[in-house]
N, C-alpha and C positions, 0 to 999 in steps of 0.2 A: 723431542716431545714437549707439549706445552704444559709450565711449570702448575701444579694443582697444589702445593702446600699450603697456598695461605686459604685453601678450601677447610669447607667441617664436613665431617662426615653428617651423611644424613641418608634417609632413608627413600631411595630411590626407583623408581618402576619405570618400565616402559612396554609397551604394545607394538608388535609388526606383524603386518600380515602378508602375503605373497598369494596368487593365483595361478592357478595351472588349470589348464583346458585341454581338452581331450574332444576331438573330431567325431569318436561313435561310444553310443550307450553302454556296445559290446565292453569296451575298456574300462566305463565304473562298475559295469555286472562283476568282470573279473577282478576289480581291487575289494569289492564289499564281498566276495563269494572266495577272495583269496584264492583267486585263481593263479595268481601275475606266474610265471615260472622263475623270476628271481625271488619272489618270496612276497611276505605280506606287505606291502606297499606302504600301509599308517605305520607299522610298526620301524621298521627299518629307516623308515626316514624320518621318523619322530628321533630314533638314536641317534640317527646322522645327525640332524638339526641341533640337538644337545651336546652335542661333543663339536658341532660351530659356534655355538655359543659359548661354548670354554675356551675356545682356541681362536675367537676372534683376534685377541693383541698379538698373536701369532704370524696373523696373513696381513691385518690392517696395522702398516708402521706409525702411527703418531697415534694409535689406541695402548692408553694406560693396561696394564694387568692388574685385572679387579677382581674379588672375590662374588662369585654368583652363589646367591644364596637361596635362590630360589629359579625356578626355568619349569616352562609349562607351555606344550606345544599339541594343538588340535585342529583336527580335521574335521569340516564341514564341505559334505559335496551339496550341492547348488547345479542341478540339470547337468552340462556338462562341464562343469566348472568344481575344482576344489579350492576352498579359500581354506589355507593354512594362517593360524593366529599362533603367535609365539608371545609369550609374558617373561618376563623378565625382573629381578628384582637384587639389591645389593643396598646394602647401607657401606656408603663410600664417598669418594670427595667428587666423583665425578657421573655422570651419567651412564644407563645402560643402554642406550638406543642404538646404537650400532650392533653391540650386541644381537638384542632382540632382532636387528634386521637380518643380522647377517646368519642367527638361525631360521629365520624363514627362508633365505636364499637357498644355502643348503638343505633343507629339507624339501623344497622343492626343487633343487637340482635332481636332490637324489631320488624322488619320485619320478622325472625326466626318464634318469635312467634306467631306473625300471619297468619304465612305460613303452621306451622306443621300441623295443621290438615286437611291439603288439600293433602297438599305434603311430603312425610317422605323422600325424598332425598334433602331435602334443605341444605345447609353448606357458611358457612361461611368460605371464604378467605382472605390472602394477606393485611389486616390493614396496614398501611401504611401510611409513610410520604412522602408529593411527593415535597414542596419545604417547605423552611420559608428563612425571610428575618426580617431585621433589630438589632439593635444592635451592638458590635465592629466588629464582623464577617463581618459586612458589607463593613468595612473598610479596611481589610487587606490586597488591590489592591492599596493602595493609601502609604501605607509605603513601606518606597526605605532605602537600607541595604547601599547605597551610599553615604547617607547625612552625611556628615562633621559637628558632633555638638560639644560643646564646655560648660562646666559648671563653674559659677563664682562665691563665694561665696563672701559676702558679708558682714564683720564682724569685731567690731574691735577688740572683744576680740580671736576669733578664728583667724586673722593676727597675735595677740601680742601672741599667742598658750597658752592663758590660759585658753581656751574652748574646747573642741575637737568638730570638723565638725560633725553636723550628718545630717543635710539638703541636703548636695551637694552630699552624700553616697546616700539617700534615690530618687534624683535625678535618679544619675545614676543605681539603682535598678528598677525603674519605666521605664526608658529608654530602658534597658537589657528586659523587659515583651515584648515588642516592636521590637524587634532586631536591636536595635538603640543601642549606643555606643560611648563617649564623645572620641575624641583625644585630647583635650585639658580641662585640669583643673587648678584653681588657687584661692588662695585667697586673695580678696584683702581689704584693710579699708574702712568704711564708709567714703569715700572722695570723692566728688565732683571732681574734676581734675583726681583723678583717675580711676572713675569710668567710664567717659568721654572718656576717652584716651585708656584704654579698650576694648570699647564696638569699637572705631572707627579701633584699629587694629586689633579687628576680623574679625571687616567687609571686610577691604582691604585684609587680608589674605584669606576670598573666605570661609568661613564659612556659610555653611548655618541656621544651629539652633545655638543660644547663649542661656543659661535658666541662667540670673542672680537671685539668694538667697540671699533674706534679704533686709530690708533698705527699705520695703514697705510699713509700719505704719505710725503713727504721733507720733514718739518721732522725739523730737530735730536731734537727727543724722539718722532717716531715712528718705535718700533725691536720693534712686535708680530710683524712679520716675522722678524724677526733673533733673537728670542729664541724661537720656536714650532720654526723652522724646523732647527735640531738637534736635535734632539727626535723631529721626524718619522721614523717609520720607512717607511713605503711614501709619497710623495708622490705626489698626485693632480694635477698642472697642468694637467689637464683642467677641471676646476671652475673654478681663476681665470681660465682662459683663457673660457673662456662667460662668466663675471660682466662680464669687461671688454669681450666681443665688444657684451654688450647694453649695458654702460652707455657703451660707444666710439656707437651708435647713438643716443644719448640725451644725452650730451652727450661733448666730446674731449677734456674732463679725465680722461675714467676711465682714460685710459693710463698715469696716473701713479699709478696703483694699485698698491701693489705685495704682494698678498694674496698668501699662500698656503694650501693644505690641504692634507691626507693624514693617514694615522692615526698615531698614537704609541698602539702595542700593537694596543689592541682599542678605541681610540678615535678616531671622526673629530673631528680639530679644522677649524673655518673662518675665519678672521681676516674681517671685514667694514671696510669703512670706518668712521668714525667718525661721518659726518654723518646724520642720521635718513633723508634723500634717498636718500644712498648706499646706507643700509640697505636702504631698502624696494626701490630695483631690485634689487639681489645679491640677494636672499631672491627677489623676486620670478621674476628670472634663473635661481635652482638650485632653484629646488622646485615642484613636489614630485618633482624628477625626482632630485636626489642621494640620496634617499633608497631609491635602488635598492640603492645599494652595500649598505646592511646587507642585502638580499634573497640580493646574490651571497657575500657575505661566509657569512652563515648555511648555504648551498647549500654552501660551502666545505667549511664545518666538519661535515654531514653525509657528504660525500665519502669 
């Protein structure tokens, strides 16, 4: 199965619909007149179709076991046509659409088989996905190929080069998934003053993303917090509150995270941790969803 942990949960819906046709009128008189002699045809295959929907990861092998937390399945005849719509819903890391479809399949399987011995021209069409929604997909209107970002690392032994960078690499790897792309990169020491002085000339240079690495912990010389965080003029604790929510889930060190963000001016700054691991869940944890903020930010400024 393909791996979904570095997903977030989120809140996810999907749509499928399915067709079944029936060759005489006699055959919808008896489903609406609850004639069929196996029983009522909406009802029994609306069951059916909801107990396909739970036991999808059951039949289909590389489908997660997800919790459905919502299923809603309706019958519309159309002349001689029933178009079956199934809804579907979960907040989870991956999507419901198979789901949804594969309740429509069975519910109009099992309408088939209640059918055939009335009607030998009954068939089945068109299964089908008609929308789904949430997840990063949902976000891909809110990233701009325009934003000016900038990555800082944060280090004293990777300054003194007796470390090689692999934080600030795994940055701008996570960026590129994105179609975002750093113009500026640097490393600088765990210093106070210079950390400061930094973060203050990207802002003036009109940068909009800054992602400082490292200097996030509680040793002695991680003070990226301490030195960002005056600075800030609107802070966002929403952002490090998510980074930590996912990496508290992933491992229960991330509590001792002590990141902050928000903007200084008309720049968002991010502090990240220092270790490449860390990197990659935080990025992985705030994007592409933080990048709304420039969407409402810009919406602002038209206002």
């Amino acid at each position: 199965m393909v791996n979904i942990t570095h997903k977030n949960n989120s809140l996810r819906k999907a749509v499928a619909t399915a067709i079944i046709s029936v060759s005489d009128l006699a055959t919808i008189e008896a489903i609406q007149n609850k004639k069929v002699p196996k029983g009522d045809v909406f009802e029994f295959s609306r069951a059916a179709g909801l107990l396909g929907i739970k036991k999808t990861s059951d039949v289909i092998p590389d489908c997660h076991p997800l919790p459905v937390e919502f299923a809603a399945i309706t019958h519309k005849i159309d002349g001689l046509t029933v178009v079956i719509t199934v809804e579907v819903h979960t907040i989870y890391k991956t999507g419901v659409e198979v789901e949804a479809m594969h309740g429509a399949a069975v519910t109009a399987l099992t309408m088939y088989d209640m059918l055939k011995p009335l009607d030998k021209g009954v068939e089945i069409s068109s299964i089908r996905l008609q929308s789904k929604s949430g997840g990063k997909t949902d976000f891909k209107k809110d990233i701009s190929n325009g934003l000016r970002c900038a990555v800082v690392v944060c280090s004293d032994s990777v300054a003194a080069g007796k470390k090689e960078d692999q934080s600030g690499k795994m940055i701008l790897q996570k960026l590129a998934q994105h179609h975002l792309s750093a113009s500026f990169q640097t490393t600088i020491r765990d210093d106070f003053d210079t950390i400061q002085s930094t973060a203050k000339q990207l802002s003036e240079e009109g940068f909009n993303l800054v992602l400082f690495t490292g200097g996030t912990g509680l040793s002695p010389r991680d003070i990226t917090p301490d030195a960002i965080r005056p600075l800030i003029d609107r802070e966002i604790p929403g952002i490090m509150e998510a980074a930590r929510n996912y990496g508290q889930q992933r491992t229960a060190f991330a509590m001792l995270s002590r990141g902050v963000a928000g903007f200084i001016k008309s720049t968002l700054v991010i502090t990240l941790p220092g270790s490449p691991r860390g990197v990659e869940e935080t990025m992985d944890a705030l994007f592409p969803y933080v990048l709304h903020v420039f969407k409402v930010a810009e919406g602002m400024r038209h206002d």
